[in-house]
C-alpha positions in Angstrom: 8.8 -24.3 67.0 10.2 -23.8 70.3 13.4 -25.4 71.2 11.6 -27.8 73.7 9.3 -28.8 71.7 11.7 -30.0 69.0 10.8 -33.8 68.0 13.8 -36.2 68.5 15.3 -37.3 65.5 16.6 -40.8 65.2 21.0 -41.2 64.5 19.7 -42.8 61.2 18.0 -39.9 59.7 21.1 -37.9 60.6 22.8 -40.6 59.0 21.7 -41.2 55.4 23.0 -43.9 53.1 26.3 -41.8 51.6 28.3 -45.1 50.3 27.6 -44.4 46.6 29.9 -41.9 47.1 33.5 -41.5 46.8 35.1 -41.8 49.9 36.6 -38.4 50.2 33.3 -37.2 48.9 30.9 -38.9 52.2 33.6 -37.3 54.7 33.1 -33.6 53.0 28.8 -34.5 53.0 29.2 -36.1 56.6 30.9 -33.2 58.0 28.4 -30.7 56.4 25.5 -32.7 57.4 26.8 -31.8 61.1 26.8 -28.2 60.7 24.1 -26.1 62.9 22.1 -25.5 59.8 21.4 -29.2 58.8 21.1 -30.4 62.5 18.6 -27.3 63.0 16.5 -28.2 59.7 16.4 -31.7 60.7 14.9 -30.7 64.0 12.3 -28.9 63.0 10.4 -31.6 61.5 11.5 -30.2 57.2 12.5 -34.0 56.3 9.5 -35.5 57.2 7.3 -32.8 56.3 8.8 -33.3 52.5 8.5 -37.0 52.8 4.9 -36.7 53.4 3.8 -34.1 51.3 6.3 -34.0 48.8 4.8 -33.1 45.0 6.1 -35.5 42.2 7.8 -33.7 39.7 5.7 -33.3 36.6 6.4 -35.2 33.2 8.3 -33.7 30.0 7.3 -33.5 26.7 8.9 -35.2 24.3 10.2 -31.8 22.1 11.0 -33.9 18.8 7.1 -35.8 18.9 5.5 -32.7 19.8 6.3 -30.6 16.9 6.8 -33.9 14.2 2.6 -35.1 15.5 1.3 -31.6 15.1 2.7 -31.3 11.8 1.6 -34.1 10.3 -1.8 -33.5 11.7 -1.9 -30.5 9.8 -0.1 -31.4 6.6 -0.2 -35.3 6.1 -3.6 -35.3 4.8 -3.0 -32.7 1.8 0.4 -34.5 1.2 -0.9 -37.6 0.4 -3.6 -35.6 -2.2 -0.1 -34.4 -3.6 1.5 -37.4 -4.0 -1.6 -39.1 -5.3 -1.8 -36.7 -8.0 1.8 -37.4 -9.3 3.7 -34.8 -7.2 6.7 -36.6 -6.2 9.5 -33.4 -5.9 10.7 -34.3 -2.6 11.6 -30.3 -1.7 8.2 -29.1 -2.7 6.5 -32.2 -0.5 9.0 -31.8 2.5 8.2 -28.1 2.3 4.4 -29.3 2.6 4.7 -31.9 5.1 6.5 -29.3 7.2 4.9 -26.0 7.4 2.7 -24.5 10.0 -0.7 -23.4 8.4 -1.2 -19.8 9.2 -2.7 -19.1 12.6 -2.4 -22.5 12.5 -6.1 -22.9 11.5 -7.6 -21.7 15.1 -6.2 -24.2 16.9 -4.2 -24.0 20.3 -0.5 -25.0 19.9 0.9 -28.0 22.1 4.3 -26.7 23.7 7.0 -29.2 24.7 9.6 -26.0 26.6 8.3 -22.9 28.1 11.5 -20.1 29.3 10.4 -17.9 32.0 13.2 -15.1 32.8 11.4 -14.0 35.9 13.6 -11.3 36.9 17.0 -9.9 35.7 18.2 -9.5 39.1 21.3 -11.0 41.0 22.6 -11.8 44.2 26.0 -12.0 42.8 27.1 -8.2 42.4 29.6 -7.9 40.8 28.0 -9.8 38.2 29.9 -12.4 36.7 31.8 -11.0 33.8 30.0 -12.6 30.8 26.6 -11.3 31.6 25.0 -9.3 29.3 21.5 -8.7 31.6 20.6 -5.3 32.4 17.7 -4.5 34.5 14.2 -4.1 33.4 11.6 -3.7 35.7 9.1 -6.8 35.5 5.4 -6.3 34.3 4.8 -9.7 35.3 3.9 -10.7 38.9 3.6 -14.3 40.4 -0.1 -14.6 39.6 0.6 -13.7 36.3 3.2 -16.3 35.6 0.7 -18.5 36.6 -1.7 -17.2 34.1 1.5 -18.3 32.0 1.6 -21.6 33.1 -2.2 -22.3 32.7 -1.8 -21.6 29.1 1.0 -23.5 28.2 -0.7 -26.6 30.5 -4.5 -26.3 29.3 -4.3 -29.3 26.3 -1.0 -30.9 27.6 -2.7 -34.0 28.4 -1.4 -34.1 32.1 2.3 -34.0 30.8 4.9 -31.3 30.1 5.7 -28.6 29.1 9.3 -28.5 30.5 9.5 -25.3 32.2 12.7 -23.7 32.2 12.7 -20.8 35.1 15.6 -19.0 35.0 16.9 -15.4 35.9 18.8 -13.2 36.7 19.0 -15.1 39.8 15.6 -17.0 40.4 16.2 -17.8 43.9 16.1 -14.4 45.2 12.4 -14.6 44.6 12.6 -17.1 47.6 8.9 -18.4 48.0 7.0 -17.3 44.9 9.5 -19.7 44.1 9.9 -22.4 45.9 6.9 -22.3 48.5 4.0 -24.3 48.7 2.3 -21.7 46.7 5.0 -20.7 44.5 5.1 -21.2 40.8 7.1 -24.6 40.7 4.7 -26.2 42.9 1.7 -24.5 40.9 3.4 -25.9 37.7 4.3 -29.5 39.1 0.6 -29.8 40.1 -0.4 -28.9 36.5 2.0 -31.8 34.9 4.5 -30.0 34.3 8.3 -30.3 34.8 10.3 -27.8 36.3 14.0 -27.0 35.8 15.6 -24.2 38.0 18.7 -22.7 36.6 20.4 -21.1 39.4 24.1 -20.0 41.0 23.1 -22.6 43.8 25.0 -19.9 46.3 21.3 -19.1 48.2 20.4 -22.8 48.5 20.8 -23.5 52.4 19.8 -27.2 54.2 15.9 -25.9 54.2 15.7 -24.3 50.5 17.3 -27.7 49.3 14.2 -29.9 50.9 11.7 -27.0 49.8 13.2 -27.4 46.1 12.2 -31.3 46.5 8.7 -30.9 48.3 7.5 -29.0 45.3 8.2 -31.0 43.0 11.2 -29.8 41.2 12.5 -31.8 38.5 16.0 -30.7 37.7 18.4 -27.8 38.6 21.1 -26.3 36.1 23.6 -25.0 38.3 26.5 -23.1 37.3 30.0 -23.8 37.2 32.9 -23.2 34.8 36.2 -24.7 36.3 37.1 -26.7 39.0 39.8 -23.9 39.8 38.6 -21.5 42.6 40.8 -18.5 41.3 39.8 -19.0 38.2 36.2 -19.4 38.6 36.1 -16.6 41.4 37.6 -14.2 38.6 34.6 -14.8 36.2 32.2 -14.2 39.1 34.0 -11.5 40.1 34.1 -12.1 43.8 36.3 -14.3 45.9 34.5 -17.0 47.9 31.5 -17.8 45.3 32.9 -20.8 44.1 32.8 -22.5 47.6 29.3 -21.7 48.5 27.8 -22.6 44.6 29.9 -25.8 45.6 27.7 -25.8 49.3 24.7 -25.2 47.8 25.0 -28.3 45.0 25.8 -30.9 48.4 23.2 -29.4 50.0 21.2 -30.8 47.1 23.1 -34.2 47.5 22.0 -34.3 51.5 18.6 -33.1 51.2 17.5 -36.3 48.6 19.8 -38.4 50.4 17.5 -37.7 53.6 14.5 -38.0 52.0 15.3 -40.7 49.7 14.3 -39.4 46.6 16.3 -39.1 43.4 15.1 -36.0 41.6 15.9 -33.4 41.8 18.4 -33.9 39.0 21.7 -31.7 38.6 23.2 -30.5 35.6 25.8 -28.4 35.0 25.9 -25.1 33.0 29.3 -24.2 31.9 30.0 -21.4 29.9 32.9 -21.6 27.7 35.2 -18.5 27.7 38.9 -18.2 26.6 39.5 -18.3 30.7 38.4 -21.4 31.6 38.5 -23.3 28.4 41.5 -24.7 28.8 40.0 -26.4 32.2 37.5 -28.4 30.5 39.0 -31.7 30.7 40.0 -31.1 34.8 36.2 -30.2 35.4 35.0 -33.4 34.4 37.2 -35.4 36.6 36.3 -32.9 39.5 32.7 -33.8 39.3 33.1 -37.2 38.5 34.6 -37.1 42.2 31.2 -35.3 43.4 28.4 -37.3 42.4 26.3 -40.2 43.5 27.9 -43.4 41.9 24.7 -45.4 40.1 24.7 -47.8 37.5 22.8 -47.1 33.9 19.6 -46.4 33.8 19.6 -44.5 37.2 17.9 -41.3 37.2 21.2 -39.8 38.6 23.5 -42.0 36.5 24.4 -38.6 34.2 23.9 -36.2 37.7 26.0 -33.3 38.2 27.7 -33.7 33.9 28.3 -30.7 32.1 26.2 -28.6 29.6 28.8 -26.7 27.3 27.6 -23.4 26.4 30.0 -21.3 24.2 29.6 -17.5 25.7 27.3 -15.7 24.0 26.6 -12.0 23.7 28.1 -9.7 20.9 29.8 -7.9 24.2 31.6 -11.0 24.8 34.1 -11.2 21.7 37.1 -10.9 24.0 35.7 -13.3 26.3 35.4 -16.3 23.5 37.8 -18.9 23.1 40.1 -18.7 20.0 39.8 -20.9 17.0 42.6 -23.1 18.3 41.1 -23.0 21.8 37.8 -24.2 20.2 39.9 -27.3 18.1 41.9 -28.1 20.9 38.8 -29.0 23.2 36.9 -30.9 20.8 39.1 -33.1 19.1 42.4 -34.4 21.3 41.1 -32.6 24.8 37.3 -34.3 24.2 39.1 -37.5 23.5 40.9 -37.5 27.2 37.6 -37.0 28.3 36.1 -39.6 26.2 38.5 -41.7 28.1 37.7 -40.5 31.9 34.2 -41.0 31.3 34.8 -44.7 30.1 37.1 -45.0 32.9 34.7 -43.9 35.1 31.9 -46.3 34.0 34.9 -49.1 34.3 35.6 -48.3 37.9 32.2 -49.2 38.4 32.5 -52.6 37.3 30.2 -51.9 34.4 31.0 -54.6 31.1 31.0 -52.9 28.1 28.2 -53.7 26.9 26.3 -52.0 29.7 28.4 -48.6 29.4 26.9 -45.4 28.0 29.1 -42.2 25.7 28.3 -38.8 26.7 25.6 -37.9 24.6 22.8 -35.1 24.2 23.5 -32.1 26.0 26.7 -34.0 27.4 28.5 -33.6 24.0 30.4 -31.3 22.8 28.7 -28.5 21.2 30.1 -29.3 17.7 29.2 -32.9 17.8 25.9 -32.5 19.3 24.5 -31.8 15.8 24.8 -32.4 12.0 27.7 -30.4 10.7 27.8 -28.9 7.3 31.7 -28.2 7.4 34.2 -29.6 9.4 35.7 -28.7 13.0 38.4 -26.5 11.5 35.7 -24.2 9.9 33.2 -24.9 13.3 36.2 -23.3 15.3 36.6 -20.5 13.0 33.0 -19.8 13.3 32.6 -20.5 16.7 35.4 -18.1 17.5 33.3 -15.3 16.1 30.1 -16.7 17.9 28.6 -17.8 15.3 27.8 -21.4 16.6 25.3 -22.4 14.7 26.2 -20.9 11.2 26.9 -24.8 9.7 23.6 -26.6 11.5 20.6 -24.2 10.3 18.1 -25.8 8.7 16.3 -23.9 5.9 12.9 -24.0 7.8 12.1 -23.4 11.8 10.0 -26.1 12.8 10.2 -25.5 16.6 9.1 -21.8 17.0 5.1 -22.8 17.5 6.1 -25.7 20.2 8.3 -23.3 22.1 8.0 -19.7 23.7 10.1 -17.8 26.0 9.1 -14.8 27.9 11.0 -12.2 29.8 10.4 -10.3 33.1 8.6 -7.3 31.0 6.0 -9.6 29.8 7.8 -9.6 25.9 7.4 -12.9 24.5 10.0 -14.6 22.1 10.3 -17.8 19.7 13.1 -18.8 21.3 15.4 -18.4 24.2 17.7 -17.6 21.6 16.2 -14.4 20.2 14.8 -14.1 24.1 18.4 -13.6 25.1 19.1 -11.2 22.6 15.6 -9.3 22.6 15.1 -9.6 18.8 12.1 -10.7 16.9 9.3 -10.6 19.5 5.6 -11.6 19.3 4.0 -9.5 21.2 3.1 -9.3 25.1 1.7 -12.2 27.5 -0.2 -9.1 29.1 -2.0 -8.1 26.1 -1.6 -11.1 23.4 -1.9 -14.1 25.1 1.0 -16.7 25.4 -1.2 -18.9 22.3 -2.3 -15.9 20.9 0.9 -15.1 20.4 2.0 -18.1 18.8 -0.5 -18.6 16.4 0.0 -14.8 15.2 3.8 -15.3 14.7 3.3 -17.9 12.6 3.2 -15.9 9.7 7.3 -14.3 10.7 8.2 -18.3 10.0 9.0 -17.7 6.4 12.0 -15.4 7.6 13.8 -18.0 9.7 16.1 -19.3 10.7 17.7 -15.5 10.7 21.7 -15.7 10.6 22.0 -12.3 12.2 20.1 -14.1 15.4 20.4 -18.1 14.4 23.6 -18.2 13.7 24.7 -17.3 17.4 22.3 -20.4 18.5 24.3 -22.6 20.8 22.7 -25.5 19.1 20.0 -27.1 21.8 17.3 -25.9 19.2 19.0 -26.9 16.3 19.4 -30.6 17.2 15.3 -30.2 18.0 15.0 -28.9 14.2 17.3 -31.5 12.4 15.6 -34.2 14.4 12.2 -32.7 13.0 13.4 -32.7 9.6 15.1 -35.9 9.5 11.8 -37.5 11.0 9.8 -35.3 8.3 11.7 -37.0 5.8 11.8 -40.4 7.3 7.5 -40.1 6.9 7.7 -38.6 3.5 9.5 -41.9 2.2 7.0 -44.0 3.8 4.4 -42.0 1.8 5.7 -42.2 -1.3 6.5 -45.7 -1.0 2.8 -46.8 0.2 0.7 -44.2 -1.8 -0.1 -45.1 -6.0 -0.3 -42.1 -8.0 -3.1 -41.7 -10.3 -3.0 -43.6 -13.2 -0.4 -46.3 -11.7 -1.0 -49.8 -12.7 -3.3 -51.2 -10.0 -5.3 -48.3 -10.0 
């Protein structure tokens, strides 16, 4: 559009509502939201083009329900045949109720999360010192993530999977990803919800409104400590901090304008021995950065913090020490037990009406069912074995999940995906449900400690949730079904 042609925009739309911000927060937005780049985007015509077209972001999955219904729709039947006939060993029957019948039977899977590493390549070079990545050239083009996609969206019903698209740095793919033709907007129109994990450091005024006109449901962004030399020195440049920082208020403007509130920002922070000792000052930092909404709000836990304890058998010097690891989750999480309620208090909520940090907001070690205490979590941890104390003895999740990697090799997990272990075959040649239904039969080895005990835990909180639902149906069985020969009979 030429410059004379330019609509006019009304002072309102340059304006936006920003008084559910802090007050030093809606200076630092106002002042960016006059910057040539906003005032040029606005003027071509982007805002209203996104209010008009925009693409609802698709629905996710429940993943607990979607592995617990499939199971049972497999298993409950011969279960109750079992306990009819007097079995009543509650390991044999919970080892019934939950296991996947071998190819499971011909039937498609249902998946509740789909990983997609599209591409193991960065904008950030140096890469940040606790990747592990190494490039591999992709055997998988945009059409055939779609082909992706279509599978994992053919019997969902109109709802989920949740898509996690992540890289490398996903952004550099610039439309395929976020274009009208690109893959969120291809998955959004299929039901599906998006997440984009990202650096945030290519997202300018016009890739923040594309990101909402497809449809996108939620951005992890990362971001380790509020302190720029600090955070500079695991990214290994100076300067990144401050334009990840630009890239998340660019995020903040571009919903503000439209007046959406999706997408949704969460934090990815990765816990090293550098910034660990930071934890508590990065909560209060973005406590001072995001959108002040009451419980209940689609925002109200915007811009929190995942945890993520490094990974990467090249990381031991990176990881925090077993002290380190104490320290954050008993007296330091405590302190931040405390801002958050302080937080919530500022905001005139009564108590009653006040959430904890919970889910992925807690602290790795509290997130799930322990079988040891933090002193021995820590000790684990310290070695990267975070999940060592949580494994169940079964995988239920595998057949609801699959994660896939730039060369077209499929995983169980994004676990094993990170590490490369244990494939299933190839998308290209196997078939995303193919796959699936032909790794069923590697079940019986897992969970794996040489892989599963390096889990940072989002899978096993799926699989105790499974299990402790499993168990919550078995009882009901046993107490509802006579076995033969039982008075009544």
């Amino acid at each position: 559009m030429t410059a004379h042609a330019q609509p006019t925009v009304s002072a309102a739309a340059l304006q936006p509502d920003l008084t559910a911000y802090t007050d030093e927060h809606r200076v630092r937005l106002e002042a960016l939201l006059q910057t040539p780049a906003w005032r040029d985007t606005i003027n071509s015509g982007l805002v209203e083009e996104v209010r008009r077209d925009r693409l609802e972001p698709g629905l996710t999955r429940d993943f607990i329900d979607t592995v617990v219904e499939q199971l049972l729709g497999f298993n409950e039947t011969h279960v109750r045949r079992l306990i009819v006939a007097g079995r009543d060993d509650r390991e044999t029957l919970l080892a019934a109720i939950g296991c996947w019948p071998p190819r499971l039977r011909g039937k498609e899977p249902l998946l509740s999360f789909l990983g997609l590493t599209l591409t193991y390549g960065c904008n950030f070079d140096p890469r940040c010192v606790y990747c592990t990545q190494t490039w591999k050239e992709p055997d998988v083009d945009v059409e055939g993530w779609k082909s992706v996609i279509d599978a994992a969206t053919r019997n969902n019903g109109g709802k989920g999977p949740y898509i996690y698209i992540t890289g490398g740095e996903v952004l550099t793919l610039e439309q395929d990803i976020w274009g009208d033709e690109g893959l969120v907007a291809y998955a959004s129109r299929r039901g599906a919800a998006v997440n984009i994990n990202t650096n945030a450091s290519l997202i300018t005024p016009e890739i923040a409104l594309r990101l909402i006109k497809v449809g996108t449901a939620k951005l992890h962004i990362s971001l380790d400590t509020p302190d720029a030399s600090a955070q500079d020195a695991l990214w290994g440049e100076a300067g990144r901090q401050a334009r990840v920082l630009e890239g998340i208020y660019h995020l903040q403007l571009a919903r503000e304008l439209v007046g959406v509130e999706g997408p949704e920002i969460h934090i990815n922070c990765v816990l090293t021995r550098h910034n660990v000792q930071h934890i508590t000052e990065l909560f209060t930092f973005l406590l001072a950065r995001k959108k002040r909404v009451p419980k209940g709000h689609a925002l109200y836990y915007d811009l929190l913090p995942h945890l993520i304890p490094v990974g990467g058998d090249a990381n031991d010097d990176l990881r925090s020490t077993a002290a380190e690891v104490e320290r954050l989750y008993g007296p330091a999480w405590e302190q931040i037990a405390a801002i958050w309620e302080a937080y919530q208090i500022e905001l005139g909520m009564p108590e009653d009406k006040r959430a904890p940090l919970f889910g992925p907001f807690r602290n790795p070690y509290q997130r799930v069912a322990q079988h040891g205490d933090l002193a021995t979590y820590a000790d684990n941890a310290a070695r990267g074995q975070y999940g060592r104390l949580a494994l169940a003895k079964s995988c239920h999740v595998a057949p609801t999940q699959a994660a896939i990697t730039p060369d077209g090799l499929q995983f169980r997990c994004g676990a094993h995906a990170v590490r490369r272990t244990q494939s299933i075959g190839t998308v290209t040649d196997g078939g995303l449900l193919g796959n699936i239904r032909r790794g069923v039969s590697g079940l019986a080895w897992l969970p794996d400690p040489a892989v599963c005990d390096s889990c940072a835990l989002a899978t096993v909180y799926i699989n105790q949730s499974v299990e402790t639902r499993l168990q919550a149906r078995l009882d009901e069985l046993l107490a509802e079904l006579p076995a033969e020969g039982s008075v009544g009979d």
